[in-house]
C-alpha positions in Angstrom: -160.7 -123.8 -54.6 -158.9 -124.3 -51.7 -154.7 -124.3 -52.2 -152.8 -125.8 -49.4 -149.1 -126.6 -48.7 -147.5 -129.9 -47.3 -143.8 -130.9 -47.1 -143.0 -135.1 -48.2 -140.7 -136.6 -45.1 -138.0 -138.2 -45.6 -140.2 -141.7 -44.9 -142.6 -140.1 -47.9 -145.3 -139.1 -45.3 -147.0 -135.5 -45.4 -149.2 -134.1 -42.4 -152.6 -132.6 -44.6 -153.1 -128.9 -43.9 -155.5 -127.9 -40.9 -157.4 -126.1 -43.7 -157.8 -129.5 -45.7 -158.9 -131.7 -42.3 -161.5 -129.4 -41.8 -163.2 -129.0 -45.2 -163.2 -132.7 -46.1 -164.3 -133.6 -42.0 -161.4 -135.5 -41.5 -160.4 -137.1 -38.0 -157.2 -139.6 -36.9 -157.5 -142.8 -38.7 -160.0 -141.6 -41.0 -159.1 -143.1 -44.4 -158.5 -141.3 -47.7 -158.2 -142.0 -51.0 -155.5 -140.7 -54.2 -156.4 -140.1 -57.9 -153.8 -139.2 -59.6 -153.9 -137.6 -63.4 -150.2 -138.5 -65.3 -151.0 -135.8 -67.6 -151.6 -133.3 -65.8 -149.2 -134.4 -62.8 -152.1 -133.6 -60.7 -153.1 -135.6 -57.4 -156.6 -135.6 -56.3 -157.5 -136.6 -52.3 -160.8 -137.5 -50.8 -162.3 -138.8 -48.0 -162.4 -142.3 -48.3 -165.9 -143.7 -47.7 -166.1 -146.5 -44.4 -167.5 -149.3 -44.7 -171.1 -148.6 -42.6 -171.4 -145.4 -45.2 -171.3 -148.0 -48.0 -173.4 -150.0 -46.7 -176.2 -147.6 -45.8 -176.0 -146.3 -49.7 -176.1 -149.8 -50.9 -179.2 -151.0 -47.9 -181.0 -147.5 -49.3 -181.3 -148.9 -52.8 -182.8 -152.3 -51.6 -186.8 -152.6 -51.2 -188.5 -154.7 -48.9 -190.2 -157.6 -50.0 -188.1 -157.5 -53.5 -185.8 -159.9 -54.3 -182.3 -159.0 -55.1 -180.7 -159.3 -58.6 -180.0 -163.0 -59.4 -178.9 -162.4 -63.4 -177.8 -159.0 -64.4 -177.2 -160.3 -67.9 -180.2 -161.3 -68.1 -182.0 -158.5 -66.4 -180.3 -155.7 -69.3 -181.1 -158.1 -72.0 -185.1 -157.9 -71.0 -184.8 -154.2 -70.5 -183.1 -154.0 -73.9 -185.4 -155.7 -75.7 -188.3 -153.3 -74.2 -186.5 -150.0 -75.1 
């Protein structure tokens, strides 16, 4: 695990560590994203994912020639009723 150290401004903005940019391939304008844990008081960062990687995941799941999902209610109710 990789432990790095930022300081908060005083407009509540923090520069990530050199260390960080590299490991998660970060570049200027790059987005990321916060999970935070209350109960642990713990923050978790990653790379935020654009919208063209989205898409390709969600085109790489589509067939050709298949039509898309009309009814999913209808589709788990049929796989359901075969398991």
């Amino acid at each position: 695990m990789t432990v790095a150290k930022s300081t908060i401004s005083s407009q509540y903005q923090t520069t990530l560590p050199k260390k960080v940019r590299e490991l998660l391939n970060m570049r200027a304008n790059d987005k990321i994203e916060f999970k935070v844990d209350p109960r642990s008081n713990r923050v978790f960062i990653k790379k935020a994912e654009s919208i063209d990687e989205l898409a390709d995941k969600w085109t790489a799941n589509i067939h050709s020639g298949k039509k898309p999902l009309q009814d999913a209610d209808k589709f788990y109710q049929t796989r359901k009723a075969r398991i």
